[in-house]
C-alpha positions as CSV (number, residue, x, y, z in Angstrom):
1,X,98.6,144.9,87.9
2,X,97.7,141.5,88.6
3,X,94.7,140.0,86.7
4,X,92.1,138.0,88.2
5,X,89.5,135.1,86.8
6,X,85.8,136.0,87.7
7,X,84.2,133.2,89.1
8,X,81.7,131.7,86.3
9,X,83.5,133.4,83.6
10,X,84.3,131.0,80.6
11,X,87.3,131.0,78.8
12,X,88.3,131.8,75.6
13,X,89.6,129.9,72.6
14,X,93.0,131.6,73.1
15,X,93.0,132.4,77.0
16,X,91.4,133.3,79.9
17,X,90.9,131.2,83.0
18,X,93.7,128.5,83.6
19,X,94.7,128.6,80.2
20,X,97.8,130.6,80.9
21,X,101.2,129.2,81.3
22,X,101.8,126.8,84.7
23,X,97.7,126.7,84.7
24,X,97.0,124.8,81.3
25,X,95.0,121.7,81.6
26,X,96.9,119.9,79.3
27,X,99.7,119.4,81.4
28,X,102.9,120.5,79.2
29,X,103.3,123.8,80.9
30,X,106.3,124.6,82.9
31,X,104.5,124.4,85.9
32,X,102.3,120.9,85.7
33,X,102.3,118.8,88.5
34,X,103.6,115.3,88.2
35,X,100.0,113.6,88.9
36,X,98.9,115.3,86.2
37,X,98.4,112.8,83.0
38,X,96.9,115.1,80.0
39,X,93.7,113.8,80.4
40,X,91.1,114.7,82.7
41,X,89.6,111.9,85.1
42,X,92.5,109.6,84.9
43,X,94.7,108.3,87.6
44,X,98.6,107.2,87.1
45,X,98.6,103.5,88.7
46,X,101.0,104.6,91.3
47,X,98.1,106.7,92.8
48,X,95.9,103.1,92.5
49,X,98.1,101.2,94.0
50,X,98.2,103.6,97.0
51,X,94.7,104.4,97.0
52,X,94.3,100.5,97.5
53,X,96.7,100.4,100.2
54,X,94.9,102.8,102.0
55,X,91.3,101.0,102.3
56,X,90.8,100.2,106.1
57,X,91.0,96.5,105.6
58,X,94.5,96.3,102.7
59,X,96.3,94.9,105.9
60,X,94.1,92.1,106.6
61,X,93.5,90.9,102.8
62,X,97.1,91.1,101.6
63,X,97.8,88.7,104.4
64,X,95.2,86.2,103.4
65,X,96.1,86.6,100.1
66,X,100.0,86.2,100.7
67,X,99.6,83.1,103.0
68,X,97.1,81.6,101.0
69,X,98.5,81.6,97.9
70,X,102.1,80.8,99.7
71,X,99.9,77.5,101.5
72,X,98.5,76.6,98.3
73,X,101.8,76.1,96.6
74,X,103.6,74.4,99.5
75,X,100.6,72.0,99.1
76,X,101.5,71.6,95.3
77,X,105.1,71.1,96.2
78,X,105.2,68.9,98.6
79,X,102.6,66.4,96.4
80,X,105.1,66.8,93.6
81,X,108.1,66.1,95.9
82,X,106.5,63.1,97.7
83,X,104.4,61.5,95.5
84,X,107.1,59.2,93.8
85,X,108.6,58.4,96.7
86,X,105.4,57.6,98.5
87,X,104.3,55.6,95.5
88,X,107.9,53.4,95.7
89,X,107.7,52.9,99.2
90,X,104.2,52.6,100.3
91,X,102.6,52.3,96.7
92,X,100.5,54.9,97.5
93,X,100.7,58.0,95.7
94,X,98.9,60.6,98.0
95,X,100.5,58.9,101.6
96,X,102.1,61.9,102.2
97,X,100.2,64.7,101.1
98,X,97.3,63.0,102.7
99,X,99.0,63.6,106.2
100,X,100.3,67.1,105.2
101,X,96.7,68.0,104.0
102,X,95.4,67.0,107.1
103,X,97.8,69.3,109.1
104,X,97.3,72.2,107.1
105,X,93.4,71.4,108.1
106,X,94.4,71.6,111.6
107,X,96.1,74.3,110.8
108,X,93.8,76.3,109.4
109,X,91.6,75.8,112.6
110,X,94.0,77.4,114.5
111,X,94.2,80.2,112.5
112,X,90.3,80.6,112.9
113,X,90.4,80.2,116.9
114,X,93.5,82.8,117.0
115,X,92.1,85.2,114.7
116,X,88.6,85.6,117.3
117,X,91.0,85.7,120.1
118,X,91.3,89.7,121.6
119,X,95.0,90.9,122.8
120,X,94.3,90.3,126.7
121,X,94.1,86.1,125.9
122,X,97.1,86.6,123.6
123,X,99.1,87.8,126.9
124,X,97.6,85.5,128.9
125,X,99.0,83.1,126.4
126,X,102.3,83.4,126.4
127,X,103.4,81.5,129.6
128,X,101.5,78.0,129.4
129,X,102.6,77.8,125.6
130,X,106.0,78.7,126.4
131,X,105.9,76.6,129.4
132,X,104.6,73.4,127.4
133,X,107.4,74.1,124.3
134,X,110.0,74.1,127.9
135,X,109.1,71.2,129.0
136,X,108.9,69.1,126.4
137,X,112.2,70.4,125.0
138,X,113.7,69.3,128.5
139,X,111.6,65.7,128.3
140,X,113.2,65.4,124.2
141,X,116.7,66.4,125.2
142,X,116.7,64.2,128.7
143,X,115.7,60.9,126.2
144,X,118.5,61.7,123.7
145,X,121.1,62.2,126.4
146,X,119.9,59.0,128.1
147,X,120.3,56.9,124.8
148,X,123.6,57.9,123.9
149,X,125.1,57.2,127.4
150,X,123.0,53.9,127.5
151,X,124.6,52.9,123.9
152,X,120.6,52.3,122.7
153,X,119.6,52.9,119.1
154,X,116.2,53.5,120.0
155,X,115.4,56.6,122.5
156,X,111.8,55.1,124.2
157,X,110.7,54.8,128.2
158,X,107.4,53.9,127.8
159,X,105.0,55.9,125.4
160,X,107.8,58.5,124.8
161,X,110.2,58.6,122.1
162,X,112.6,61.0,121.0
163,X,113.8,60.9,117.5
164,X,116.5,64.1,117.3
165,X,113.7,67.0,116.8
166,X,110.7,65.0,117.6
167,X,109.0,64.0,120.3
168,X,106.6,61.4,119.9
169,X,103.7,61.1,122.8
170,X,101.8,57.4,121.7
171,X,100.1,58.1,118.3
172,X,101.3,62.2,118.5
173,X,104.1,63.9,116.9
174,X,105.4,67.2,117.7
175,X,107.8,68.9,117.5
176,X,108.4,71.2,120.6
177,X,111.3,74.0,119.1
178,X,108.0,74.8,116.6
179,X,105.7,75.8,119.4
180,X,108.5,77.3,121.5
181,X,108.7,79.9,118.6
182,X,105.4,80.8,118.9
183,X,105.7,81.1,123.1
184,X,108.7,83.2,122.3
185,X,106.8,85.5,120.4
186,X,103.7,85.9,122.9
187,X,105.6,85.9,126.3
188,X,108.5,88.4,125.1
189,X,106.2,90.5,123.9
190,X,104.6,90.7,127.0
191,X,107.5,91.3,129.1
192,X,108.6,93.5,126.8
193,X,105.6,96.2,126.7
194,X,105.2,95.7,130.5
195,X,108.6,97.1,131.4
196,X,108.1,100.1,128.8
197,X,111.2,102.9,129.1
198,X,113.0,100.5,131.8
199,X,114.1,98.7,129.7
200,X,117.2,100.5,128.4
201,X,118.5,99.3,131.4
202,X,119.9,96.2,131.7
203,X,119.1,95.1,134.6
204,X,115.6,94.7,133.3
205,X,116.5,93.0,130.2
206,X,118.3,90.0,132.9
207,X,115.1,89.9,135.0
208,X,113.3,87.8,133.4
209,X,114.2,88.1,129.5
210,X,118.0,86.8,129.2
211,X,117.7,83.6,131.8
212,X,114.5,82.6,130.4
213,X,115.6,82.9,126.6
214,X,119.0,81.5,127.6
215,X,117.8,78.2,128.6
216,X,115.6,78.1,125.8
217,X,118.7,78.6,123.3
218,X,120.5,75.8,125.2
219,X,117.5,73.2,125.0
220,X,116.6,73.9,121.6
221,X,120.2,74.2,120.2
222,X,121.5,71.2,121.7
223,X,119.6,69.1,118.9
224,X,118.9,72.1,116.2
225,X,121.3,75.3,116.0
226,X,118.4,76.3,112.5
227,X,115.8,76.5,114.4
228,X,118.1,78.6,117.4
229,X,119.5,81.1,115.2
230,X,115.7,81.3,114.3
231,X,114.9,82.2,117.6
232,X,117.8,84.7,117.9
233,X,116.2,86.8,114.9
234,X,113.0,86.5,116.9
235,X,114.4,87.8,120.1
236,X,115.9,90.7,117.9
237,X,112.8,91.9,116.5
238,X,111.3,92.1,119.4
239,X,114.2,94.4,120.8
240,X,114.0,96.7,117.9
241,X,110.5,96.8,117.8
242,X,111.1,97.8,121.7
243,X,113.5,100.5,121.1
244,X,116.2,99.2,122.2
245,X,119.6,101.2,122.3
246,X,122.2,100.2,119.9
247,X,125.0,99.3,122.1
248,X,122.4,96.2,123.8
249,X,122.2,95.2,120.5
250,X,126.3,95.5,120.2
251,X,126.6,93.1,123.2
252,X,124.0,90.6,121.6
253,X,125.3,90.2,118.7
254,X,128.7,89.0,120.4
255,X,127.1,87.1,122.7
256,X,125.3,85.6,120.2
257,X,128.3,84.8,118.1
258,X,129.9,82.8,121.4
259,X,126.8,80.9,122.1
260,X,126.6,79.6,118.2
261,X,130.3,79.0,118.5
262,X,129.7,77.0,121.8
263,X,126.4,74.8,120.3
264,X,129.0,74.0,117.6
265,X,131.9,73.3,119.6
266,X,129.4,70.5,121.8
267,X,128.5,68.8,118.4
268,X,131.8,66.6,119.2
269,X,130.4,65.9,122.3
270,X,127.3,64.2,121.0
271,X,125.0,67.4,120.8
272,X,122.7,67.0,118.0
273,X,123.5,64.4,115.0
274,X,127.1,64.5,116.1
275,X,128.8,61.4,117.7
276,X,132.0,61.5,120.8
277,X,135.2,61.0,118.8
278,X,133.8,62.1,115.1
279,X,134.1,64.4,112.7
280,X,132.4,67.8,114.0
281,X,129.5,67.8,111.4
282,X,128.0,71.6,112.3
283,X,131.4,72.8,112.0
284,X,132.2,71.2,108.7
285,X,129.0,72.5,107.5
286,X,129.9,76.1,108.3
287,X,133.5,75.3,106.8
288,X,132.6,73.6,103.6
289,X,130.4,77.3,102.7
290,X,133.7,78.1,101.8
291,X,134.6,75.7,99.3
292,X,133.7,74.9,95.8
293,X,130.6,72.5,96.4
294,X,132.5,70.3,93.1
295,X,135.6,69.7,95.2
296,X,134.2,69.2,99.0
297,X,133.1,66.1,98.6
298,X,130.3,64.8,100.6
299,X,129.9,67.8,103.0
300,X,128.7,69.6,99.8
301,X,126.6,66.8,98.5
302,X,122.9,68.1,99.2
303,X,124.6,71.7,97.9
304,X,125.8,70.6,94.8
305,X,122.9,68.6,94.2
306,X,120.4,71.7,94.7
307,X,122.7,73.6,92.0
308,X,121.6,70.9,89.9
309,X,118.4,71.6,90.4
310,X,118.1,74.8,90.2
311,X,120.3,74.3,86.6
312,X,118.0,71.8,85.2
313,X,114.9,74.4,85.8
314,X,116.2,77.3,83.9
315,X,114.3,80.1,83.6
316,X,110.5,78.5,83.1
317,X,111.5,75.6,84.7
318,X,111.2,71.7,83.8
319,X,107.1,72.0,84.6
320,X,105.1,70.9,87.4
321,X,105.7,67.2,88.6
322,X,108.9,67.0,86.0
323,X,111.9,67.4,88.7
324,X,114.3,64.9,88.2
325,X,116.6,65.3,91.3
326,X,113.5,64.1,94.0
327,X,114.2,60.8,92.4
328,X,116.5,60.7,95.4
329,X,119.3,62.4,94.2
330,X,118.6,65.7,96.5
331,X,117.9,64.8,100.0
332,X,115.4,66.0,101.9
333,X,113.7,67.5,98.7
334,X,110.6,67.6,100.8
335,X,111.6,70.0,103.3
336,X,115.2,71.5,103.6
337,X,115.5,72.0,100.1
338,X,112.4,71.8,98.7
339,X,113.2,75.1,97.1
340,X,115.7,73.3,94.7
341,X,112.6,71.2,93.4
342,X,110.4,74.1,93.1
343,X,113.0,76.1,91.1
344,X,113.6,72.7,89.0
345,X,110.0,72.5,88.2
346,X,108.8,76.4,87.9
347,X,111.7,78.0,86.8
348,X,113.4,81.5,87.5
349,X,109.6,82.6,87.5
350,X,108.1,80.3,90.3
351,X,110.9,81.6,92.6
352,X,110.7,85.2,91.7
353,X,106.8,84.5,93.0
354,X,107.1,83.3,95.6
355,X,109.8,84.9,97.0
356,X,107.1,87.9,95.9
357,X,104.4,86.3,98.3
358,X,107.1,86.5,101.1
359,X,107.5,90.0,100.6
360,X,104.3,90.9,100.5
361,X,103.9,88.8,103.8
362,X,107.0,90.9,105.4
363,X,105.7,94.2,104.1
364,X,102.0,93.3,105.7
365,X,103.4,92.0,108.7
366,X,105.8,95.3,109.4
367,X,102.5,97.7,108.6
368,X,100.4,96.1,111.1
369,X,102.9,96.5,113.5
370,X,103.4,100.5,112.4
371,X,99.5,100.7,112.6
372,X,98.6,99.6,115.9
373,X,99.1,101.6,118.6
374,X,99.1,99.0,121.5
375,X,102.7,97.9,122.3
376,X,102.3,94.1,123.0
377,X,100.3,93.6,119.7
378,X,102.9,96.1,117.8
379,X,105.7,93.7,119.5
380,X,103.9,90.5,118.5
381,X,103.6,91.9,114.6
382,X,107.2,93.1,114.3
383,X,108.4,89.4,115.9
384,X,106.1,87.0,114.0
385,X,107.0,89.1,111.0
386,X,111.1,88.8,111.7
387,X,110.8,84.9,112.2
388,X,108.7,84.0,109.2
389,X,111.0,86.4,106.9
390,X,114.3,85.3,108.7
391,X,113.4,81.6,108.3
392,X,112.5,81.5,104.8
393,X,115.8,83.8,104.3
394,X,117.9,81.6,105.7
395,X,116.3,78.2,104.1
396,X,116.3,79.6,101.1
397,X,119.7,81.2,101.3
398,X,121.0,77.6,102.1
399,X,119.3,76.2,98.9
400,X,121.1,78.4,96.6
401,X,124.4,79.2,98.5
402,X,124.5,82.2,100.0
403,X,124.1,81.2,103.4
404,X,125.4,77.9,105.3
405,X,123.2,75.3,105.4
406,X,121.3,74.9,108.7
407,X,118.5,72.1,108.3
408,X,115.5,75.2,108.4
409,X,112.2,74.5,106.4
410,X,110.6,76.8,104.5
411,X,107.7,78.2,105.9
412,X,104.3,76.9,104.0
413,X,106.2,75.6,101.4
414,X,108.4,72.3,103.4
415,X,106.9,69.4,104.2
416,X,106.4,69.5,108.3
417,X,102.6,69.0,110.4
418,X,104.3,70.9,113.6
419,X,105.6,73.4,111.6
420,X,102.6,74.3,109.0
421,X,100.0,74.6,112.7
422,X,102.4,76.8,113.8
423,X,103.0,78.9,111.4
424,X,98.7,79.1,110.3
425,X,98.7,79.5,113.8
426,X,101.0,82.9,113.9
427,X,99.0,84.3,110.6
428,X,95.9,84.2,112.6
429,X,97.2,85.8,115.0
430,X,98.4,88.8,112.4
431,X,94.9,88.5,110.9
432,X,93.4,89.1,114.4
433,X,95.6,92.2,114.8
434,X,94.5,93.3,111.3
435,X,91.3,93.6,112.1
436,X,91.9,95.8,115.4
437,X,94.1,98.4,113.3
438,X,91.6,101.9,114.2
439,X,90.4,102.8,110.3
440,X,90.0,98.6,110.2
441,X,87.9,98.2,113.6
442,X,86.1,101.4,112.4
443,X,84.9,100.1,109.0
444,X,84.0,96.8,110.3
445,X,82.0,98.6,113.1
446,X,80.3,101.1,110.1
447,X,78.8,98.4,108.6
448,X,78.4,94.8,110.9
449,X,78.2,91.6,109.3
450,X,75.5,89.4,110.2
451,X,75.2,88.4,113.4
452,X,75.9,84.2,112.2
453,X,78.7,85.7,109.9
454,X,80.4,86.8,113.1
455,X,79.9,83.6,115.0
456,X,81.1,81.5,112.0
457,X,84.1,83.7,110.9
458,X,85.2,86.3,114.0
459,X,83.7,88.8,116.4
460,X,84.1,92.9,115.5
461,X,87.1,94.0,117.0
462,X,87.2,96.6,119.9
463,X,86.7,100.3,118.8
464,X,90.1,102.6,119.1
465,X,89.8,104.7,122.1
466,X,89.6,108.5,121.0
467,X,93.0,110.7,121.5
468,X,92.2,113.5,124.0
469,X,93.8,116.8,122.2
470,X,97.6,118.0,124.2
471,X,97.7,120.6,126.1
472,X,99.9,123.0,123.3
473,X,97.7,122.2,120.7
474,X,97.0,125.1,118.8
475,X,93.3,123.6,117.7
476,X,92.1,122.9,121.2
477,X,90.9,126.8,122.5
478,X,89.4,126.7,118.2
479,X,85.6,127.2,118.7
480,X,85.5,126.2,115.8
481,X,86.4,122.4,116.9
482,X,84.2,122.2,119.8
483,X,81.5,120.4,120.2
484,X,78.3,120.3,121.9
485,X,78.2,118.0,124.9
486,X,81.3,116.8,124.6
């Protein structure tokens, strides 16, 4: 006979009521659930962490948090990698952080304009920015081209000048293979989620997709196969955020591999930094990987420099401002490898937090996209995410040797104005599609702001439309869950 508690019945000193064996309270019977901690009221921090996670708006502050923090230390870095060399040349101290300060300004502007922006505008988007990053590309490569066969050491016809990745407009620098990353992103995305289920077929992935994104591997690795073979991870998230069958991604992958292998074959030719007639310098960067950066020689200079580096720093590092290779022994210690300065300064420690901050970015950036139910804004997420990640994986790859080097900067941290605008430009629009995740628009609708709050900082995002119950759902002929009116 099985015994039963009576409701309001107290238990005694040696029984009774969940005192029994599996029941106790103290948690050391056999049958004690794992959240269970031997005192009442207390929580394990794994169940914090998650009930954290959980609040409607986790998405949107771990992504301020991440690229903030990640910002503010790239502002750090680049002062500490520039200032001596500013000082020596200009004898200013703050000449270049001055100018990287005021890009991460404009920067963060655009972060604020993309963040108010709604989805529609986002697709709307995607052809003129795409379109601009085209034809500059065309107007950067058509200057380079027209230098080397005039034998001219300048690259200028009138206000325009082409300087290998940049293309300077009078007083304006930019850099178009930065802003065709961002038109990647938007106008892909679009295709992509208009052509839903078709496109496991392939003729829908050659009308528009391949053409378009073909040319635009051509134009930009002609002068930078980094920043390609950034695009390439970019077109791949966007394919596996789609859906996309395995074998497509089988066919890729080779054709891929032959349109790298071409861009490096053409480096003879004059494609890039390379010269007609010398030494193929891509393809004795992706040959001298494989040798001891000691015995290489100069191919393996900036390497074996950056193992320096990364030597001198130990695990706390040398301290902040203390580097000793940016007293130009490591090139570029501003941007390509401004990771070796930051692990010469900060240590084992600095790197382990930032390469934390990163994936903390990667983690928000996938969850927005599993959140969201719209496919262009799930699209957009999954691809802004797999080119911020990829690129700082590969720069930082570079830097300490796992991975040829490829000229990449490190997102936030590098020294770049295109690049930073670009990339504040992409977190706002994550932020944007933070906010319009349905337990996120629902708070924020709960419980308005101020009406000047919204003006200054962003508008509410639209509500979620409600799911209408499926036809073989067992709850829809409940009484129970009907309502009145509705």
């Amino acid at each position: 006979m099985t015994s039963t508690s009576v409701p309001g019945k107290r238990a005694g000193p040696g029984g009774g009521a969940g005192s029994g064996p599996g029941t106790g309270r103290s948690g050391s019977g056999p049958g004690a659930g794992p959240a269970e901690t031997g005192r009442p009221g207390t929580t394990s921090r794994l169940d914090l962490l998650r009930g954290l996670l959980a609040r409607p708006m986790a998405s949107y502050y771990l992504l301020l948090f991440s690229a903030g923090l990640l910002l503010l230390i790239g502002l750090t870095m680049v002062f500490s990698a520039t200032s001596v060399k500013a000082y020596a040349t200009d004898g200013n101290t703050f000449a270049a952080i001055s100018k990287q300060v005021a890009f991460a300004f404009i920067g963060l502007v655009a972060f604020w304009a993309f963040q108010r922006l709604p989805a529609r505008t986002f697709r709307d988007l995607g052809v003129p920015v795409l379109g601009a990053a085209l034809v500059l590309l065309v107007i950067l490569d058509a200057l380079l081209a027209w230098a080397k066969l005039r034998n001219l050491e300048v690259a200028k016809i009138g206000p325009l000048e082409a300087n290998l990745l940049w293309l300077h407009i009078g007083p304006i620098q930019v850099q178009p293979s930065e802003l065709a990353k961002l038109g990647l992103v938007l106008w892909g995305a679009n295709v992509i989620a208009q052509k839903g289920a078709a496109l496991g077929w392939w003729r829908e992935l050659l009308n528009p997709l391949f053409p378009v994104v073909g040319l635009l591997f051509v134009l930009v690795g002609y002068n930078d196969l980094g920043t390609m073979l950034c695009l390439l991870a970019i077109v791949v998230g966007l394919l596996w955020a789609a859906g996309v069958r395995k074998r497509i991604f089988a066919t890729l992958s080779v054709l891929g591999l032959a349109g790298v292998g071409l861009l490096i074959a053409v480096a003879s030719l004059g494609a890039g930094s390379g010269e007609k007639d010398a030494e193929n310098y891509r393809l004795l960067r992706l040959t001298s990987f494989f040798r001891t950066p000691a015995d290489c020689g100069d191919p393996c200079y900036q390497a074996l420099q950056a193992r320096y580096a990364i030597d001198n720093g130990g695990w706390f590092g040398a301290g902040l401002g203390k580097s000793v290779m940016k007293w130009n022994w490591l090139p570029a210690a501003d941007n390509d490898f401004i990771f070796a300065v930051l692990a010469e300064e900060l240590g084992v420690v600095g790197c382990i937090v930032v390469l934390a901050l990163f994936a903390v970015l990667a983690y928000t950036g996938f969850r927005i996209a599993r959140r969201i139910g719209d496919p262009f804004r799930r699209l957009v997420a999954a691809a802004i995410t797999t080119w911020l990640v990829s690129q700082a994986v590969i720069n930082v790859g570079g830097v300490v040797g796992l991975l040829p080097i490829t000229g990449l900067p490190l997102p936030f941290i590098s020294d770049g104005g295109s690049a930073l605008v670009v990339t504040l430009a992409a977190i706002g629009v994550l932020a944007s599609f933070a906010r319009a995740e349905p337990d996120a628009a629902r708070a924020l609708h709960a419980r308005p702001p101020a009406r000047w709050v919204r003006l200054v900082w962003a508008p509410l995002p639209p509500l979620p439309a409600r799911r209408r119950r499926s036809e073989d759902d067992p709850r829809r002929d409940d009484p129970r869950t009907r309502r009145v009116g509705r």
